[in-house]
C-alpha positions in Angstrom: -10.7 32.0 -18.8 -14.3 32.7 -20.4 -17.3 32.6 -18.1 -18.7 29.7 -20.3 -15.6 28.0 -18.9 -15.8 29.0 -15.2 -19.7 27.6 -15.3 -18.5 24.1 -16.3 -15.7 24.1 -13.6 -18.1 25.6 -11.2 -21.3 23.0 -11.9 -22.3 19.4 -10.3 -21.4 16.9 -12.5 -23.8 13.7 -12.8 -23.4 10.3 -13.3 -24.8 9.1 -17.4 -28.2 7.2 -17.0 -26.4 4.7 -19.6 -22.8 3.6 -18.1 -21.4 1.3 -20.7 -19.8 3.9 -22.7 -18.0 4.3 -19.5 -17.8 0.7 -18.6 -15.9 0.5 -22.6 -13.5 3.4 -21.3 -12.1 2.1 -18.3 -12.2 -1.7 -19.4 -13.7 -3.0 -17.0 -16.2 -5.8 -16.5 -18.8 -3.9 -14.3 -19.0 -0.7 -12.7 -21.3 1.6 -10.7 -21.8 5.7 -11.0 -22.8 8.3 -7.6 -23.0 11.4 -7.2 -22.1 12.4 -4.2 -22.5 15.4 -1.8 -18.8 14.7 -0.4 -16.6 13.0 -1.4 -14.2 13.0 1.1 -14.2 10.4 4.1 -15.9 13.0 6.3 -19.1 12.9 4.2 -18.9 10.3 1.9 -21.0 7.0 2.5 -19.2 5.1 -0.3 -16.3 3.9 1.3 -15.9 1.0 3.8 -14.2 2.6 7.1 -16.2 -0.7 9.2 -13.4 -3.2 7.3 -9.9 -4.1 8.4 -9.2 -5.1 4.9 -10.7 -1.5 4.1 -10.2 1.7 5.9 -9.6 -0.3 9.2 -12.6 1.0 11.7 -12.5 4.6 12.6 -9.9 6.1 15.1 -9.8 5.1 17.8 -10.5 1.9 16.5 -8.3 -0.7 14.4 -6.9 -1.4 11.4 -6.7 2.4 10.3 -3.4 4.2 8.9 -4.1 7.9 10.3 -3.6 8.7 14.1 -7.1 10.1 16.1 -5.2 13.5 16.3 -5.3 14.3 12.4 -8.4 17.0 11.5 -11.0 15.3 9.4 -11.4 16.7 6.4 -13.1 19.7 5.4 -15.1 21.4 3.6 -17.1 18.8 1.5 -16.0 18.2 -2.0 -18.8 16.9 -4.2 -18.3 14.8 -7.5 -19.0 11.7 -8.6 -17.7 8.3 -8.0 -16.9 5.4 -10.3 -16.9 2.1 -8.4 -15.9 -1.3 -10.6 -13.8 -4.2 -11.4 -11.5 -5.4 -14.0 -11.6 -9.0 -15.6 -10.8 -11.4 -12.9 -11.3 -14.0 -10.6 -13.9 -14.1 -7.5 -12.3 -14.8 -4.1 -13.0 -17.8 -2.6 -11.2 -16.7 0.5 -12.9 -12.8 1.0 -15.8 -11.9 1.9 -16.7 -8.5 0.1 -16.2 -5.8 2.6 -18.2 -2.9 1.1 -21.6 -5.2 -0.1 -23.4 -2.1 2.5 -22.3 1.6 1.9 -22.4 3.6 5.1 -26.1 4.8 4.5 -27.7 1.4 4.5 -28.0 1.5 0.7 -26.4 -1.5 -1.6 -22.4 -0.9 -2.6 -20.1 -3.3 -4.1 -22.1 -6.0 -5.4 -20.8 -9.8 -4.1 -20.1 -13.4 -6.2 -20.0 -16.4 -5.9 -16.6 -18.3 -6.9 -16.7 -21.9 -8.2 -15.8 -24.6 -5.4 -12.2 -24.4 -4.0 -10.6 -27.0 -1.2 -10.7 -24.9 1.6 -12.6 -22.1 0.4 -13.7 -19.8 3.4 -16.6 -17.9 0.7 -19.0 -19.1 -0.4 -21.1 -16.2 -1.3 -21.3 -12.6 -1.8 -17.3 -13.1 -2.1 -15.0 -10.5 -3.1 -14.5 -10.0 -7.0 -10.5 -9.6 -7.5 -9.4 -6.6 -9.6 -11.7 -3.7 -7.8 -10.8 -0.1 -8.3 -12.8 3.5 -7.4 -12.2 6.6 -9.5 -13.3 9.9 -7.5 -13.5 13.0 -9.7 -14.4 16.5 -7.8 -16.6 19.0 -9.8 -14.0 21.2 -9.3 -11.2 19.0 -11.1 -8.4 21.1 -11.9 -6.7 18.2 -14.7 -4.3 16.1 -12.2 -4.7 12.6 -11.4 -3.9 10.6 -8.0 -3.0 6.8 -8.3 -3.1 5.5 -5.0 -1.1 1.5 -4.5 -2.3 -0.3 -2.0 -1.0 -1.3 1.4 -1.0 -4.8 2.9 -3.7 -6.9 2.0 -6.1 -4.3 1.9 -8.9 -3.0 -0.7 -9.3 -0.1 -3.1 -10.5 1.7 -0.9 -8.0 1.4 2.4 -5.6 4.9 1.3 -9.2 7.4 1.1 -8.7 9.3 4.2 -4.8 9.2 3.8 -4.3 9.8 0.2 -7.8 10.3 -1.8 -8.7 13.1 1.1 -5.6 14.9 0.5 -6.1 15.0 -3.6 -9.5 15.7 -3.4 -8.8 18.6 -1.2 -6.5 20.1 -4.0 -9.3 19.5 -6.8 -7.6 16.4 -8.2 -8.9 13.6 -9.4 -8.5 10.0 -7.7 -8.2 6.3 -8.9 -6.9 3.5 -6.4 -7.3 -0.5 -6.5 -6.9 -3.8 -4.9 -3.8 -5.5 -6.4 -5.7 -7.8 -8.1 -6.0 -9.7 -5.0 -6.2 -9.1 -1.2 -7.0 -10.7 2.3 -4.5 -13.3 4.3 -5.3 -15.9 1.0 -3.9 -13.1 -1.3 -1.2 -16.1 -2.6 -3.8 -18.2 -3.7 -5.0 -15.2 -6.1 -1.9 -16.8 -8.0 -3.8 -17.9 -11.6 -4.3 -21.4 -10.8 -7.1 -21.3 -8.2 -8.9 -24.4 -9.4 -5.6 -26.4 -9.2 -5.5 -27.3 -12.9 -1.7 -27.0 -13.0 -1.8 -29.5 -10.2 -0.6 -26.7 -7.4 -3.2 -25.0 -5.4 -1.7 -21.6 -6.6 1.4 -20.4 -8.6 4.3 -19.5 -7.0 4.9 -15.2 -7.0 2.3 -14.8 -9.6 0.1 -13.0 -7.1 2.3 -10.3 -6.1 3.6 -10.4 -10.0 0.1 -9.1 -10.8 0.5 -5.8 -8.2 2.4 -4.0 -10.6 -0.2 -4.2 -13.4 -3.0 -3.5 -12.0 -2.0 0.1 -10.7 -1.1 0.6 -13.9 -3.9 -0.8 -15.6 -6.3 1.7 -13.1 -3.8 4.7 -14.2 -4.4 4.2 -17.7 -8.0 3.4 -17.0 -8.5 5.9 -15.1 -6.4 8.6 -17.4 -9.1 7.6 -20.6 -12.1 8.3 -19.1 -10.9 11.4 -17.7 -9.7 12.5 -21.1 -12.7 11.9 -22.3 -15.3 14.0 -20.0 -12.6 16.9 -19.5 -14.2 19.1 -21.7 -17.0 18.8 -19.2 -14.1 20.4 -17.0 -13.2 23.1 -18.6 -10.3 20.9 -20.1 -8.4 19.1 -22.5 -7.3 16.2 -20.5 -5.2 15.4 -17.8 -2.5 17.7 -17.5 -0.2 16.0 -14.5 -0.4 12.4 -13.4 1.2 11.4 -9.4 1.2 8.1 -7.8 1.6 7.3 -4.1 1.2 4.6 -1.8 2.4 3.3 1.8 3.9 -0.5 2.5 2.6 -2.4 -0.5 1.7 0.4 -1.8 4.7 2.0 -1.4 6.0 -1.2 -3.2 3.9 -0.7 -6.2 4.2 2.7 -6.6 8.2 2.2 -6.5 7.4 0.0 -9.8 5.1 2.2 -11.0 7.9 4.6 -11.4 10.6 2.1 -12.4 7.9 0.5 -15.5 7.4 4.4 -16.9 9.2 4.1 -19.7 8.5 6.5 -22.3 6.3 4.7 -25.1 4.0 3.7 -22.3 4.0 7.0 -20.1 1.3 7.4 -17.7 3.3 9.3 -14.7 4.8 12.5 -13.6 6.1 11.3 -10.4 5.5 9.5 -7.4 6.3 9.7 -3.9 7.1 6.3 -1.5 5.6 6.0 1.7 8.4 3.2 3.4 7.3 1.2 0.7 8.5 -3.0 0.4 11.3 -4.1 -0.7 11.8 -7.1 -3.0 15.1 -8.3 -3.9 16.5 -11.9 -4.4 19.8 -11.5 -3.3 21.8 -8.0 -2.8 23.3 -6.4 -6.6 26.9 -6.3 -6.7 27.7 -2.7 -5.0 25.3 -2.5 -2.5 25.8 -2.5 1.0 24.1 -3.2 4.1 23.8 -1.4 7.3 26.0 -4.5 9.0 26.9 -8.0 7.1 24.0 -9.5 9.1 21.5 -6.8 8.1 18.3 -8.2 6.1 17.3 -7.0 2.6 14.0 -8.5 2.1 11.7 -10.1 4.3 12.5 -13.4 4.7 16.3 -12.2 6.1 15.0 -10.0 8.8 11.7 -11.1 10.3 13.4 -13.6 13.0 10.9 -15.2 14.7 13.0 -17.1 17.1 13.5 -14.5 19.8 10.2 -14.5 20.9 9.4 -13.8 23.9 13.0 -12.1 24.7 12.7 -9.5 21.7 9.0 -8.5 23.1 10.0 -8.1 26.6 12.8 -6.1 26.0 15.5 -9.2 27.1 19.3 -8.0 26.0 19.9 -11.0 24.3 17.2 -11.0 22.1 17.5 -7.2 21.3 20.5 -7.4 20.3 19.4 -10.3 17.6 17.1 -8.2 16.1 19.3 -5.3 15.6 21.6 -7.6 14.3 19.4 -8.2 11.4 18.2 -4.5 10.8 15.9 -3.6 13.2 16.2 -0.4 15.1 16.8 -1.1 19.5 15.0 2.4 20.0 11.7 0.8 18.5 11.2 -2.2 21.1 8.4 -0.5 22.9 6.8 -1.6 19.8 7.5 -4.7 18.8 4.5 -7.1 21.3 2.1 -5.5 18.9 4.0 -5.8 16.1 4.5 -10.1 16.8 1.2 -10.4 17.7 -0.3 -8.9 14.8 2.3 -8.4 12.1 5.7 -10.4 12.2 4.2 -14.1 12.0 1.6 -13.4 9.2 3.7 -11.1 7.3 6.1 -14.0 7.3 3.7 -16.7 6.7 1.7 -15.3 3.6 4.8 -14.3 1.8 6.7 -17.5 2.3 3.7 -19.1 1.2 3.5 -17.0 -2.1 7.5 -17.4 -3.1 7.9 -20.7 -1.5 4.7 -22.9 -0.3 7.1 -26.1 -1.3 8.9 -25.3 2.2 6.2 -27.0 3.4 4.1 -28.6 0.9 1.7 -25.8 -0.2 0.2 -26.5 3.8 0.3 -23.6 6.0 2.7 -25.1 8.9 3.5 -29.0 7.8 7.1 -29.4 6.8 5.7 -32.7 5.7 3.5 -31.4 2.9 0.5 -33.6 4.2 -1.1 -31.0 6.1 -4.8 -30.0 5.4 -5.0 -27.2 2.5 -3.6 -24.0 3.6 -6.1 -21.3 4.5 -4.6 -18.4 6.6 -6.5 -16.6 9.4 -6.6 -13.2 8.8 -4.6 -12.3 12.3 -1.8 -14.8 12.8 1.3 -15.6 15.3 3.7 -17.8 14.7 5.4 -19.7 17.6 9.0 -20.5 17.8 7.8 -23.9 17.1 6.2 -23.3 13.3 8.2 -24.4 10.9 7.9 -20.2 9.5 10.2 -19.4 12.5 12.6 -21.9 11.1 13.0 -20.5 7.9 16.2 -19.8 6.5 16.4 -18.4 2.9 19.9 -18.4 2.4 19.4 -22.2 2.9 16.2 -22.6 1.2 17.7 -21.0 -1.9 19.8 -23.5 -2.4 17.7 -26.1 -2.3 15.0 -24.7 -4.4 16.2 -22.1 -6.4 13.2 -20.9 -8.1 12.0 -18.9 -5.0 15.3 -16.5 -6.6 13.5 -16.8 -10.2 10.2 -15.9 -8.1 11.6 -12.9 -6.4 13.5 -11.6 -9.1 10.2 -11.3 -11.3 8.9 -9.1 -8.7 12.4 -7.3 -7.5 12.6 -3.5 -7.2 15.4 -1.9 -9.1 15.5 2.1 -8.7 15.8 2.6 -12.0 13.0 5.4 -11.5 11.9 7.1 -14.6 10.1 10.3 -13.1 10.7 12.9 -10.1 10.3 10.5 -7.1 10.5 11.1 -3.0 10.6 7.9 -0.1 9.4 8.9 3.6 10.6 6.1 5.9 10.4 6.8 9.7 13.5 5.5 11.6 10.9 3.6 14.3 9.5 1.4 11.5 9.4 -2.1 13.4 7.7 -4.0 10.3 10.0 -2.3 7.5 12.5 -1.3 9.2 15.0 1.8 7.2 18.1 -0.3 7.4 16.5 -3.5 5.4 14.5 -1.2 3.6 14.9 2.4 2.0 18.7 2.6 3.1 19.0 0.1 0.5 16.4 1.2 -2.0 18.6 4.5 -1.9 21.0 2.8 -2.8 19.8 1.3 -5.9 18.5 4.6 -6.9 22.0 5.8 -6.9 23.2 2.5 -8.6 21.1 3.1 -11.5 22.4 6.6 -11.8 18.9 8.3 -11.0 19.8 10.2 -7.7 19.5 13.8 -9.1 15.5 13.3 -9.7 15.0 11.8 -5.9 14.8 12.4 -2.5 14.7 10.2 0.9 13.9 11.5 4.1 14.5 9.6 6.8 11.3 10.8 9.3 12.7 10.7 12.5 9.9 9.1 15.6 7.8 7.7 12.3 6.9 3.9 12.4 4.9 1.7 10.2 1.2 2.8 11.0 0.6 6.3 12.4 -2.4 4.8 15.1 1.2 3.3 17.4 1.5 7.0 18.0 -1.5 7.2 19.5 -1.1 4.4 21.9 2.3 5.7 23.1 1.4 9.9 22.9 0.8 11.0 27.1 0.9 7.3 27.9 5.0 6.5 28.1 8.5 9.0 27.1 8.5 6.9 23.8 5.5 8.3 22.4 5.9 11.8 24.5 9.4 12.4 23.1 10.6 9.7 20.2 7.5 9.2 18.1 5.5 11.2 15.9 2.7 10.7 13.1 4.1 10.1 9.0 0.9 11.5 7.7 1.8 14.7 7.4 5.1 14.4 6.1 3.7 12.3 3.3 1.2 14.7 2.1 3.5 18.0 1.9 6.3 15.5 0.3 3.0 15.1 -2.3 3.2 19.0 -2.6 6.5 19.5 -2.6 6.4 16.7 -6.2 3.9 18.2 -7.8 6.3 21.9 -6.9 9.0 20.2 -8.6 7.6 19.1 -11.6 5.3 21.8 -12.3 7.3 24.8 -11.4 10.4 23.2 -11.6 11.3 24.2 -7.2 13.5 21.1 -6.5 12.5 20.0 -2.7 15.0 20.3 0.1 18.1 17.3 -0.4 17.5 14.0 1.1 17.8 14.4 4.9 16.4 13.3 8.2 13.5 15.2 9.1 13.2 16.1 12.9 10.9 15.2 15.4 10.0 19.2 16.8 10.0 18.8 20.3 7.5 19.8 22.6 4.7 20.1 19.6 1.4 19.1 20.7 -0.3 15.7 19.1 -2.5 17.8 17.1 0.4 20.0 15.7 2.5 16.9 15.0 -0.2 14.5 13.5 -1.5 17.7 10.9 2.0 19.5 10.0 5.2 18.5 8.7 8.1 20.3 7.1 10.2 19.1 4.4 13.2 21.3 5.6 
């Protein structure tokens, strides 16, 4: 390497005074240019940590998906950031999270959506289709894609995920979906009720796919095209990850990689969602009444038996998929996951269940808007729901799902982390299966699944369990760390060709500290 070469990697890079060169290369329909000191959440103040759509407030506040016992990161890594939006719609039902960056000065600029029934913003609304790009001075060719979990914003994985690339000197792109919030159905093309629905069925989640690939590819051109600035070519090695959703779309990020559109390496699967219509022929389930997607597993019903721990109502749940060992976790899990989670997903594969309302199996309801915490009684119509029923009497929820459905026909080197705790995803409706389908489409010799024994959904239910109760002293344990040295152990396998350890259950190591279990993981 010539010392011409070592100067670029080693200099600041800065942000063009004229951005539409820029704006042409990604493709996008606005974006914004910093240069910043850090980049990382430790430094950065272009990243919205005071959101629960975002970041979630920092531990040990709510909403985040990092336990309080995992290091901040350090030291700084400066670069620039490219903050923008694709072609879409503005959201009549989100407020934009990030208008203020954390130093007071102006962020992600606001709009102003046309009139909706039941619109919730009116102004200074969330423009659909967001994405950041983060590129350290010290960019060494590879490229991050981050999916996005829940209903979250571009910029909710940037301590998990955009921390740990950054750390290594890779670049980083994330996005939104192309729609977020508790109203993300109504994303679903047809906002203005033209079509004479309020929203399309399944077109909202439909669009998740795309749009982490459409940031990829963005996000791979205009890297291309200032690597020289680098010291580069271009990109050399392309990853996605992603947790939950995210998890989802990086699953299909991987399956869609066919070769005359290539834009990945690999990818690794933090317990990402499964979407299936019905089970394919050959795959089994953990019991004959074990779910496979979420409308077979979350049962509502049992509440309040399944929270306080009655037989009875354990014994339902299990029934279904969910592991006993996780009850100490399922009172927060109904009163902040089960009901929504059921609610907004019925509502984008089938709102006809009750009219396009939010709870009237009438269909004369008001216009559904959902709340962005929700609970659903043993009353709402949601706790009712039978799919196996409702498939048969309108069969275009299968048509729906199956636009969407995963099929582990993964194209590129690809890991899953699940942890066997998961109370909103649990293993047995979830990864067990996607395994499974992996293997069915004859792709098991480039993957790996490790179970992640004491994991659970979001790594902050450590935290309220560690020197409080036995469960979070001796059964649960942070997924963070796992995740990132499963990242490691990819971009080992594909670079050097070092195949990871064979799928297996990763132990909890007794008697480690917080600290040591929230910051260190190994594969083995």
């Amino acid at each position: 390497m010539t010392l011409a070469t070592l100067f670029l990697i080693a200099a600041a890079h800065s942000c063009p005074a004229d951005l539409s060169a820029w704006r042409q290369l990604l493709g996008a329909e606005w974006i914004d240019c910093h240069q910043v000191a850090d980049l990382t959440t430790t430094g950065n103040p272009f990243t919205d940590p005071q959101s629960l759509t975002g970041m979630g407030f920092p531990p040990p506040g709510s909403g985040t998906l990092n336990s309080h016992y995992t290091n901040p990161t350090s030291p700084p890594v400066s670069g620039i950031q490219i903050d923008g939006y694709f072609l879409d719609a503005c959201n009549a039902f989100q407020v934009e999270p990030a208008l203020t960056a954390k130093d007071g000065s102006p962020f992600i600029p606001g709009c102003t959506p046309p009139a909706i029934v039941g619109q919730t913003c009116f102004s200074q609304c969330h423009h659909d289709a967001q994405f950041v790009v983060r590129i350290p001075d010290g960019w060494d060719g590879h490229l991050l894609t981050a999916g996005t979990p829940g209903i979250r914003d571009a910029f909710a994985s940037d301590f998990i995920l955009s921390d740990h690339a950054l750390e290594k000197s890779w670049a980083y792109v994330s996005q939104d979906k192309g729609n977020m919030g508790a109203n993300f159905f109504r994303a679903g093309g047809d906002e203005t009720e033209s079509g004479g629905t309020p929203w399309v069925p399944g077109a909202a989640v439909h669009e998740w796919s795309f749009r982490m690939r459409q940031a990829t590819a963005a996000a791979r051109a205009l890297l291309n095209a200032v690597a020289p600035q680098y010291g580069l070519s271009g990109v050399t090695r392309s990853y996605a990850a992603g947790v939950s959703n995210g998890g989802y779309q990086t699953r299909r990020a991987i399956e869609t990689d066919f070769r005359h559109q290539r834009l990945y390496d690999g990818g690794v699967d933090w317990e990402g969602t499964l979407f299936l219509p019905a089970l394919p022929p050959g795959i089994q389930t953990q019991t004959p009444t074990t779910g496979y997607n979420l409308f077979t597993y979350l049962t509502l019903l049992n509440y309040p038996g399944d929270v306080l721990g009655l037989p009875p109502s354990v014994a339902a749940l299990a029934a279904v998929g969910f592991n006993p060992q996780s009850q100490p976790l399922w009172a927060y899990h109904w009163s902040i996951y089960w009901g929504l989670t059921q609610k907004i997903y019925r509502l984008e594969f089938d709102p006809e269940y009750t009219g396009y309302t939010c709870s009237d199996p009438l269909g004369i309801g008001p216009a559904c808007v959902s709340p962005p915490a929700l609970t659903v009684p043993p009353t709402d119509p949601d706790a009712l729901y039978d799919y196996r029923m409702r498939i048969e009497q309108n069969p275009a929820i299968l048509a729906r799902m199956q636009e969407v459905a995963n099929t582990g026909n993964i194209q590129r080197p690809f890991i899953t982390l699940h942890g066997d705790q998961d109370s909103l995803l649990p293993i047995a409706t979830d990864s067990d299966i996607y395994s499974q389908l992996v293997a069915r489409a004859r792709k098991s010799s480039r993957y790996r699944y490790y179970l992640v024994q004491g994991g659970n959904h979001v790594d902050p239910q450590y935290d309220d369990h560690a020197g409080i109760d036995s469960y979070g002293d001796t059964v649960l344990r942070p997924m963070l760390p796992c995740v990132r040295a499963a990242i490691d152990a990819l971009a080992t396998w594909v670079e050097i060709g070092q195949a990871p350890p064979p799928s297996h259950t990763i132990a909890r190591p007794q008697g480690a500290s917080p600290s040591a279990l929230a910051n260190s993981c190994s594969l083995q």
